[in-house]
Each structure stands twice: as structure tokens, then as C-alpha cells.
VMD Tcl script that builds the backbone (N, CA, C; Angstrom):
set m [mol new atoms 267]
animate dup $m
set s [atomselect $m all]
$s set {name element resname resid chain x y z} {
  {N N UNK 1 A -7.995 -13.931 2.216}
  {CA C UNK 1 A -9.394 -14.222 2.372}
  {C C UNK 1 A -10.188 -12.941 2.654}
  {N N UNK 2 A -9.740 -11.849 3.342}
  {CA C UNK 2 A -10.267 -10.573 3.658}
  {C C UNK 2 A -10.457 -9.834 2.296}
  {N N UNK 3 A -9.563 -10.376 1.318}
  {CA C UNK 3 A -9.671 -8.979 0.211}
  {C C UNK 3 A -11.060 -9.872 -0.636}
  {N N UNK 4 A -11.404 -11.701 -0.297}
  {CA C UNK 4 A -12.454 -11.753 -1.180}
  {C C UNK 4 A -13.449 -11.610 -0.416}
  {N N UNK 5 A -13.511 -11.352 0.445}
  {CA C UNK 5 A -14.866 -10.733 1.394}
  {C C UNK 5 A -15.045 -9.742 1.029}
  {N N UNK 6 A -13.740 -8.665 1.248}
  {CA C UNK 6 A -14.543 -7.077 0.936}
  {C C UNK 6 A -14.958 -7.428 -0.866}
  {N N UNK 7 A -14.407 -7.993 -1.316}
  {CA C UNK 7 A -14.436 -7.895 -3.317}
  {C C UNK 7 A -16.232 -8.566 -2.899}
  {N N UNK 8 A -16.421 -9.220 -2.082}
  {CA C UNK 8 A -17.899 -10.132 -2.723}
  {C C UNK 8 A -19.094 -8.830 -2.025}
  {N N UNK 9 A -18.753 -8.239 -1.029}
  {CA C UNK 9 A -19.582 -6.880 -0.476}
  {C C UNK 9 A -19.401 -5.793 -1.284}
  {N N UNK 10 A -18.416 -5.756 -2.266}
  {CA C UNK 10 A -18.557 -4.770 -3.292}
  {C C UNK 10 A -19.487 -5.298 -4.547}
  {N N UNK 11 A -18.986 -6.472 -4.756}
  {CA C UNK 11 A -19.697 -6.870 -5.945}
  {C C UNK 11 A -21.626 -6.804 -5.787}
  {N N UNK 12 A -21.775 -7.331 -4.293}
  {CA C UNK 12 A -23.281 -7.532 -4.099}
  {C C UNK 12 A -23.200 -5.659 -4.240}
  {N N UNK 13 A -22.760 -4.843 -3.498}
  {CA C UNK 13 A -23.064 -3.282 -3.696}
  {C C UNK 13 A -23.519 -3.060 -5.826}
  {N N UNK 14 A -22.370 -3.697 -6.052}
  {CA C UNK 14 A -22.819 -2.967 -7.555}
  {C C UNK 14 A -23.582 -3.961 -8.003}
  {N N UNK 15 A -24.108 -5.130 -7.789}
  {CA C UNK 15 A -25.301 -5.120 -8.446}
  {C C UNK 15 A -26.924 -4.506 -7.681}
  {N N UNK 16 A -26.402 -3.755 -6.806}
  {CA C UNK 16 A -27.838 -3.696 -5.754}
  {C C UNK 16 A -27.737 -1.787 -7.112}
  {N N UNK 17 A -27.213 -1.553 -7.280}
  {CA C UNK 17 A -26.643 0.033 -7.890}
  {C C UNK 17 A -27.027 -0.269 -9.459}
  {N N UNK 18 A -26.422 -1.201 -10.102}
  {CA C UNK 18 A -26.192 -1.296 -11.492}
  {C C UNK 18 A -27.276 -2.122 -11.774}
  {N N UNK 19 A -28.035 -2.254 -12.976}
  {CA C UNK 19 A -28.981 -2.932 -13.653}
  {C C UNK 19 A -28.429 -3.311 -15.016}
  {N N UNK 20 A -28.780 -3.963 -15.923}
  {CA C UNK 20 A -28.906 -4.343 -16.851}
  {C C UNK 20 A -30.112 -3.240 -18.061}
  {N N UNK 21 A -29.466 -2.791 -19.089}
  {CA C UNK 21 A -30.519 -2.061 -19.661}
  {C C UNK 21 A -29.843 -1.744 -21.373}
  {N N UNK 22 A -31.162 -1.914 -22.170}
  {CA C UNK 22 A -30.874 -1.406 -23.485}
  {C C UNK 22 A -30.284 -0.993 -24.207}
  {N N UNK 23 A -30.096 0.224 -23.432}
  {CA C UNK 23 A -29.465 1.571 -23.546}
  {C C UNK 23 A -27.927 1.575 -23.248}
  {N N UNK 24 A -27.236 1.154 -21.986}
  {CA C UNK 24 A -26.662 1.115 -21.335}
  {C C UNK 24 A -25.930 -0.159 -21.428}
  {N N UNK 25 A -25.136 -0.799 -22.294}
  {CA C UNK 25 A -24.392 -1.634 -22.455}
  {C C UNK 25 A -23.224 -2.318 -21.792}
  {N N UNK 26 A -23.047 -1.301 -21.524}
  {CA C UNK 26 A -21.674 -1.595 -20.478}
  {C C UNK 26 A -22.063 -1.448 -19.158}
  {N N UNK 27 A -22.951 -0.891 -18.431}
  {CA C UNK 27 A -23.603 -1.250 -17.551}
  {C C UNK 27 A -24.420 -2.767 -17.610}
  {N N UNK 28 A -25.105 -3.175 -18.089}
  {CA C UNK 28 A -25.612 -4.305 -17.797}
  {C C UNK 28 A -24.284 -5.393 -18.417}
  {N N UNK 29 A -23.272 -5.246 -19.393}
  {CA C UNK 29 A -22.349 -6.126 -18.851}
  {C C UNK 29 A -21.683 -5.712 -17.497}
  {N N UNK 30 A -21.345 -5.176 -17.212}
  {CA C UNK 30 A -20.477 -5.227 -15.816}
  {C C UNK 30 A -21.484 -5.618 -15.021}
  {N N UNK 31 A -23.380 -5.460 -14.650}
  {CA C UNK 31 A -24.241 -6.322 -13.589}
  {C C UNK 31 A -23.833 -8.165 -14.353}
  {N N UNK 32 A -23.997 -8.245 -15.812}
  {CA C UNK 32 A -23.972 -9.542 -15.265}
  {C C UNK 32 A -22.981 -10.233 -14.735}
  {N N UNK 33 A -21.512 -9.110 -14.977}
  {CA C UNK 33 A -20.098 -9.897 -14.985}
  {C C UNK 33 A -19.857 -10.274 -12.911}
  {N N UNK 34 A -21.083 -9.057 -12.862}
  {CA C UNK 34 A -20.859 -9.447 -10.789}
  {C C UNK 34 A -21.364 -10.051 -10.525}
  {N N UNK 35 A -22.322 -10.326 -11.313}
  {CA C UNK 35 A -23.729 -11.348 -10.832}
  {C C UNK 35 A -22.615 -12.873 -10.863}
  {N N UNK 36 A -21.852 -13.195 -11.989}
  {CA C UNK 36 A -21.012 -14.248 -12.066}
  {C C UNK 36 A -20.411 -14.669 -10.632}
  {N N UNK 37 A -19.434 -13.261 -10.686}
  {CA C UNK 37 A -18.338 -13.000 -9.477}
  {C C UNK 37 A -19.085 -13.408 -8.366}
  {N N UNK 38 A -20.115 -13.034 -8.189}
  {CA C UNK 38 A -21.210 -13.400 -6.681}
  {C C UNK 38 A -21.714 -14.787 -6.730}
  {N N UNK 39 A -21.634 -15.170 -7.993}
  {CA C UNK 39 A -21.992 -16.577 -7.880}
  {C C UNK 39 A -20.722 -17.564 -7.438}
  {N N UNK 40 A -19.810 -16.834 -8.029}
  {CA C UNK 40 A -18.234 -18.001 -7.710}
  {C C UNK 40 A -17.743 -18.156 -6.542}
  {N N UNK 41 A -17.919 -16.497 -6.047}
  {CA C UNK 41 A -17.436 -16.450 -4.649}
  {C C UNK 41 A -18.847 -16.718 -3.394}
  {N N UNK 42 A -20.058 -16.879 -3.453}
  {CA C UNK 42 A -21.106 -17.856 -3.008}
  {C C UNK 42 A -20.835 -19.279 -2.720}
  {N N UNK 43 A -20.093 -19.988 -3.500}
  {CA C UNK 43 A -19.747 -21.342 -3.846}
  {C C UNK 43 A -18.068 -21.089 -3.087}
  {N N UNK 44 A -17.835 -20.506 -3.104}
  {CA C UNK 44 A -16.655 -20.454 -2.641}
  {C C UNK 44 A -16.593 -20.519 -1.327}
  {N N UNK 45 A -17.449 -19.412 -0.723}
  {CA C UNK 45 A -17.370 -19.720 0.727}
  {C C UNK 45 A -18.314 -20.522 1.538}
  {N N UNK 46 A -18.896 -21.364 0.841}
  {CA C UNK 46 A -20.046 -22.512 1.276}
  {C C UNK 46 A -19.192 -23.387 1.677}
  {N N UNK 47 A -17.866 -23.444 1.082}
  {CA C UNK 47 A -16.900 -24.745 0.932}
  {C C UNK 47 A -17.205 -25.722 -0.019}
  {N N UNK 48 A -17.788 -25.451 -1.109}
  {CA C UNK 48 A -17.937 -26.386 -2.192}
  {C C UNK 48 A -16.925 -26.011 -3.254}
  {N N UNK 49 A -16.646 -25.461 -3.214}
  {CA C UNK 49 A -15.877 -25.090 -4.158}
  {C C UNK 49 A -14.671 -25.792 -4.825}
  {N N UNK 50 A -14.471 -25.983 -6.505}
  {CA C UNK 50 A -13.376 -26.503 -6.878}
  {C C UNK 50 A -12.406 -25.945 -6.983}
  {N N UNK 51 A -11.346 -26.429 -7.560}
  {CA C UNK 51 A -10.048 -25.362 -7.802}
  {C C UNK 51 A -10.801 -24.735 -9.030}
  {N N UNK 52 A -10.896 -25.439 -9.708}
  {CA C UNK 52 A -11.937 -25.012 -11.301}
  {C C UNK 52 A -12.591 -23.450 -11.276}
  {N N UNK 53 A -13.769 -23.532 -9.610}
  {CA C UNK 53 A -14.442 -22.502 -9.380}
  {C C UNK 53 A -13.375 -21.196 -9.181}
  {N N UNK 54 A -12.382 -21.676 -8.236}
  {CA C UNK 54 A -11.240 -20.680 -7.784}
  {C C UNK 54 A -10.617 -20.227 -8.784}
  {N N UNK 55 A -10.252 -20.890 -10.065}
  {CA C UNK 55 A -9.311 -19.959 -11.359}
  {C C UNK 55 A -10.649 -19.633 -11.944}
  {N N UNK 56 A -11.854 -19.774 -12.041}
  {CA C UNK 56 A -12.938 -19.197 -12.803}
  {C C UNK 56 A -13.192 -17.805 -12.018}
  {N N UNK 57 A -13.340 -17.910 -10.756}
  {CA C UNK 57 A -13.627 -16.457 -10.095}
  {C C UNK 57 A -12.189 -15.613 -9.890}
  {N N UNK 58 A -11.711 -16.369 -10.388}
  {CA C UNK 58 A -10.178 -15.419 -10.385}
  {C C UNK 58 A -10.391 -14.489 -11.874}
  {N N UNK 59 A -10.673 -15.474 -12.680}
  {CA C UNK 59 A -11.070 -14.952 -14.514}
  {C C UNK 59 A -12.181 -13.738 -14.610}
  {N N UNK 60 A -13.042 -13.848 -13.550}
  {CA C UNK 60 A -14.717 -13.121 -13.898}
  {C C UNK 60 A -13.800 -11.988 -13.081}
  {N N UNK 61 A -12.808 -11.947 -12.141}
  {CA C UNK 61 A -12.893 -10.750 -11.581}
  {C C UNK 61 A -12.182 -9.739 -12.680}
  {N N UNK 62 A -11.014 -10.561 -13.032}
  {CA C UNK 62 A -10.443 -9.454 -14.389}
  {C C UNK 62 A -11.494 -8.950 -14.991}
  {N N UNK 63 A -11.853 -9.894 -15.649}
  {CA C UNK 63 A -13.039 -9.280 -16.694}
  {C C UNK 63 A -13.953 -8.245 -15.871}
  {N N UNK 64 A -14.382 -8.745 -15.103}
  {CA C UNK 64 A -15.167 -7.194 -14.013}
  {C C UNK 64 A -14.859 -6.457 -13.969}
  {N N UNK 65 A -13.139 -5.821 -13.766}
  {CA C UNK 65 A -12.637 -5.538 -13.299}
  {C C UNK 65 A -12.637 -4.155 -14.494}
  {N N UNK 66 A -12.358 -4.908 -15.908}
  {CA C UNK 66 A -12.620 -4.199 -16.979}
  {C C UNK 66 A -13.647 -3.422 -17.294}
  {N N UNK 67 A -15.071 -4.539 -16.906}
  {CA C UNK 67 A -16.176 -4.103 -17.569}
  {C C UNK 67 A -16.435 -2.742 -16.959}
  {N N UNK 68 A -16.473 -3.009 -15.458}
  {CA C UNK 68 A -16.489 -2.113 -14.535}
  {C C UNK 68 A -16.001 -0.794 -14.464}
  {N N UNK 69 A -14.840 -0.390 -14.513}
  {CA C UNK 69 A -14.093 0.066 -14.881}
  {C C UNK 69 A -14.634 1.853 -15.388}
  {N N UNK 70 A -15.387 1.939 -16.487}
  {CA C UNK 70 A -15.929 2.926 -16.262}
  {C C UNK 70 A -17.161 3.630 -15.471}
  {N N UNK 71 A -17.460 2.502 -14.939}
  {CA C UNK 71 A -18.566 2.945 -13.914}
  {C C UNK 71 A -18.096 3.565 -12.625}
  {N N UNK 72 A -17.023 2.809 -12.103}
  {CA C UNK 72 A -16.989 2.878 -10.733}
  {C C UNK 72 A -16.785 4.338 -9.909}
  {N N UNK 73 A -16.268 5.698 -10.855}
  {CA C UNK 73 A -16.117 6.904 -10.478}
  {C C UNK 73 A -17.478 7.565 -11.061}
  {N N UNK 74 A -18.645 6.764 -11.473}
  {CA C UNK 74 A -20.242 7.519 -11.456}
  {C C UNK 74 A -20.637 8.239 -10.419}
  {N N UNK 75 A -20.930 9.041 -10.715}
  {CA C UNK 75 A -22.076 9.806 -9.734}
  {C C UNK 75 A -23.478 8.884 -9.069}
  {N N UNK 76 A -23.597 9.235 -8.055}
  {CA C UNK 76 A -24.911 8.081 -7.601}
  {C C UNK 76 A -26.430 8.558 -8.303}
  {N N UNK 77 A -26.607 9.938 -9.049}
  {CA C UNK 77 A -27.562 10.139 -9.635}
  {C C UNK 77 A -27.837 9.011 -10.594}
  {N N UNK 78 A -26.453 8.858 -11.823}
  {CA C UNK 78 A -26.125 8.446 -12.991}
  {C C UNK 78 A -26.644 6.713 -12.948}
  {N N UNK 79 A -25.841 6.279 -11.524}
  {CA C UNK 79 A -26.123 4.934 -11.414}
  {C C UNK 79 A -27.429 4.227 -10.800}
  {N N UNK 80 A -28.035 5.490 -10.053}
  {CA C UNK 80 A -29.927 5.686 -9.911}
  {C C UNK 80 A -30.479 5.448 -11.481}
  {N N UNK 81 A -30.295 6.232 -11.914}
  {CA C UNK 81 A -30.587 6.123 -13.556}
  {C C UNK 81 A -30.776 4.890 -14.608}
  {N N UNK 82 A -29.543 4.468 -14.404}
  {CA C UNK 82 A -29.312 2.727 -14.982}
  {C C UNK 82 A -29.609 2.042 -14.364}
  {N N UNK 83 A -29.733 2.393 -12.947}
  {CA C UNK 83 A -30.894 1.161 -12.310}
  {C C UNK 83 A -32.354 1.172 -12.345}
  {N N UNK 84 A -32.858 2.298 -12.705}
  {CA C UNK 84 A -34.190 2.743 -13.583}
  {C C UNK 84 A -34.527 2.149 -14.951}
  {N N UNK 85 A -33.218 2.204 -15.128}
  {CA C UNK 85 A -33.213 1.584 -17.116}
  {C C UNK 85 A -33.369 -0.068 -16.841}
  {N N UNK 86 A -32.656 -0.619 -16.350}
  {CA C UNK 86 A -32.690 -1.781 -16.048}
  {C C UNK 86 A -33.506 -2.660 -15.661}
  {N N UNK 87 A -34.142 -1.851 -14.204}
  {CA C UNK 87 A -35.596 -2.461 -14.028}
  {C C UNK 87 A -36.582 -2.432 -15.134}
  {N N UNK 88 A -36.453 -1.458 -16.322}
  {CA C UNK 88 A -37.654 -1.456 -16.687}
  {C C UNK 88 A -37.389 -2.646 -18.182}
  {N N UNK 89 A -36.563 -3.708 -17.887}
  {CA C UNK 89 A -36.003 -4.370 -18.870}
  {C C UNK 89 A -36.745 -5.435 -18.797}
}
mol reanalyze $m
mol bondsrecalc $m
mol representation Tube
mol addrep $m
């Protein structure tokens, strides 16, 4: 339960960092793929949650995990940047 706490305080971190933008493709998939992850694990710890929700946020994290993947060793200029691009979407 500790590793989906820290995973849902990372995920809210990269979408507060990452935007969605034009330009930047793989950045705005990996915001929406957390935006998912934050939604599953939201529902998750409300206690509503199905088993359904639990193998679905198990699924979005791989895939995050991927999308992500080249972002996560960015520079904080770079990811200032795409969150510039993003807002202006």
C-alpha cells in the first residue's frame, strides 16, 4: 500500500510538471497516461474501488511506466518548457 501512495504523489508531481502539447507528443501522452493512473488510484483509496479498477490501474501504470520513461531523467528547465507548451493548448 506504501509503494501506491508514493506511485499516486509521483504521478500528481508529473502531472503538476508535464502538460499536454502539439509539439511534444510523448509528453502529453505520458500527462494523460497519469491523469488515468490518478484517477484509478483516487477511486482506489476512497474504497470504491473494483477488482476491475485494481487490474486497470495495475495496466495504466505499465503503460506510464513506458510512456514516461523518457521524460523522467529531464532537466526541470525542459519540463518548465512542456508545461508552457501545454498550457498554451
Amino acid at each position: 500500500m506504501y509503494g501506491l501512495k508514493s506511485f499516486f504523489f509521483l504521478s500528481v508531481f508529473i502531472v503538476s510538471f508535464f502538460s499536454c502539447s502539439q509539439g511534444d507528443k510523448t509528453a502529453c501522452a505520458c500527462l494523460m497516461q497519469a491523469q488515468k493512473v490518478n484517477q484509478f488510484s483516487t477511486k482506489i483509496w476512497s474504497l470504491k474501488a473494483s477488482h476491475s479498477d485494481t487490474m486497470n490501474l495495475k495496466k495504466a501504470l505499465i503503460k506510464k511506466e513506458k510512456l514516461c520513461k523518457s521524460l523522467q531523467q529531464s532537466d526541470p528547465e525542459i519540463i518548465q518548457e512542456l508545461k508552457g507548451k501545454c498550457n498554451q493548448k
